[in-house]
N, C-alpha and C positions, 0 to 999 in steps of 0.2 A: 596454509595460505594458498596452494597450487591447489586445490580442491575446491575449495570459494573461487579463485580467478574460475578454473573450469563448469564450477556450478553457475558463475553468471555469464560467463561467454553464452552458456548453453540456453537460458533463459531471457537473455540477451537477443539470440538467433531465434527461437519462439515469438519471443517479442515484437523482434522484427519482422517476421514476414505474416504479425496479424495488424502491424502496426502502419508500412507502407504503402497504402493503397497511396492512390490518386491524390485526395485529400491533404497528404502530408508534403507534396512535392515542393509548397514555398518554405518549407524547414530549412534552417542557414546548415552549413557544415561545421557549425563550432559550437558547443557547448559554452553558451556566456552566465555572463553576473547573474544576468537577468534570469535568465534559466532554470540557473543555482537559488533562485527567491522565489521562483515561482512551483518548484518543485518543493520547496520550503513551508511555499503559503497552502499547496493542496492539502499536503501533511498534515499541516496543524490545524483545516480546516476540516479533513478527517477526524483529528483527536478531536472538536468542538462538536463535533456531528455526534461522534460516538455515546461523547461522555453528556450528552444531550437528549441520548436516546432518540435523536430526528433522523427516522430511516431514508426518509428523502435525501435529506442535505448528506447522509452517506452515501448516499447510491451514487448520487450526481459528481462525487469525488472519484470514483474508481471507473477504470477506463471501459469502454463498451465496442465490442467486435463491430468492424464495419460488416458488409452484405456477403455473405457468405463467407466469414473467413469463423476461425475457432476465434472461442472467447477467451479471450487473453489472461481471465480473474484466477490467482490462486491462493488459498487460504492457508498453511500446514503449519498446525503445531503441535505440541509433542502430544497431547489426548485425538487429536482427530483432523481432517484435513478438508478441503471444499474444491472443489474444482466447478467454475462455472461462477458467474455476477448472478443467475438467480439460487440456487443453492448457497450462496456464502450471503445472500438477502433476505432468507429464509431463516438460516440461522440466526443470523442479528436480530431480526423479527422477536424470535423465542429469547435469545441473550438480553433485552432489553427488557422485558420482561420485567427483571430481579436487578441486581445491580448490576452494573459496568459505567468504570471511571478511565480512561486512558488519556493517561499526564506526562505527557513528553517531557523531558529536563531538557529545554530548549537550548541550551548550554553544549551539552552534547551531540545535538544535531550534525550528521556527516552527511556529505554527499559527494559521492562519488561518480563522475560522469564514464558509461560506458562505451555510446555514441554522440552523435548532437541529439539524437531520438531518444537515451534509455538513459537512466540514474539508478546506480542505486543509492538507498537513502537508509542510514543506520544511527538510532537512538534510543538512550537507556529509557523506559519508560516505565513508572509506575500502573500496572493496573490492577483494580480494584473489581470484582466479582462476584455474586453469592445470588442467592435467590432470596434472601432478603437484607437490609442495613446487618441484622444480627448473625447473620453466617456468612457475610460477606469478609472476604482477605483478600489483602493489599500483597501484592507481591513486585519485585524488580523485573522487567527483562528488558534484553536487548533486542529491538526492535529493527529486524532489515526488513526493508521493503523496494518494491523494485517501483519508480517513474516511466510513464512513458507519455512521448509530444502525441497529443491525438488532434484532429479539426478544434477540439473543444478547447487545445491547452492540455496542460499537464494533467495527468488524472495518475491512479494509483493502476499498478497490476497485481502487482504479488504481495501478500503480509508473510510473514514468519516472524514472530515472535520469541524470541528466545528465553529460556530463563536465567537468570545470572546470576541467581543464588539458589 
């Protein structure tokens, strides 16, 4: 657990200093309800995007560096990793391709506030994969992801996917 706390503090302080421009300044100091659904609704408007193959409606979910700061997008899991919103746009490009299904157990949805600015967000998710129906496999993971408040609203920064079986 002291490894997660320190891997998100850290990701957290990335976060934030591509996260606070100007832009952000009318953000409350508290983490609310409302927050906690709207960090909720990006999520699951990522999984509808995904599992839709519409690279638009993905893109537009995950968070985009204001004017000269680094780009906040990180993709890593255990085959390969993306660093960068057009490299991990790229990929998805070629992944949609074949199959990809990503089915949150909405049930499980956690979210965890780290500032009034960052979440993380962690659920078991089914995804489904393959270059075609026929070689396509369904497998479990545990899905963290990290939220952050940008001008636009909640968007997504970081995936990690985990496996959980």
């Amino acid at each position: 657990m002291g490894m997660q706390k320190t891997f998100a503090s850290f990701i957290a302080a990335v976060i934030l200093g591509a996260t606070h421009a100007p832009a952000h300044a009318e953000a409350s100091n508290q983490f609310t309800d409302a927050d906690r659904q709207a960090v909720k609704d990006v999520f699951l408007q990522q999984a509808a995007a995904a599992t839709a193959h519409d690279i638009v409606a993905f893109e537009h979910v995950l968070a985009s560096a204001p004017p000269n700061q680094p780009d906040p997008i990180a993709f890593v899991a255990r085959a390969y990793q993306f660093w960068g919103k057009p490299a991990l746009i790229e990929h998805f490009k070629e992944t949609f391709k074949g199959v990809w299904k990503f089915e949150p157990n909405v049930e499980t949805i956690k979210i965890v506030p780290i500032t009034a600015d960052v979440a993380e967000l962690y659920a078991a998710t089914q995804i489904t994969l393959g270059a075609s129906e026929a070689s396509a496999r369904t497998a479990l993971f545990l899905v963290y992801e990290v939220a952050v408040r940008t001008s636009d609203g909640w968007r997504i920064a970081s995936i990690v996917p985990v496996p959980a079986k």
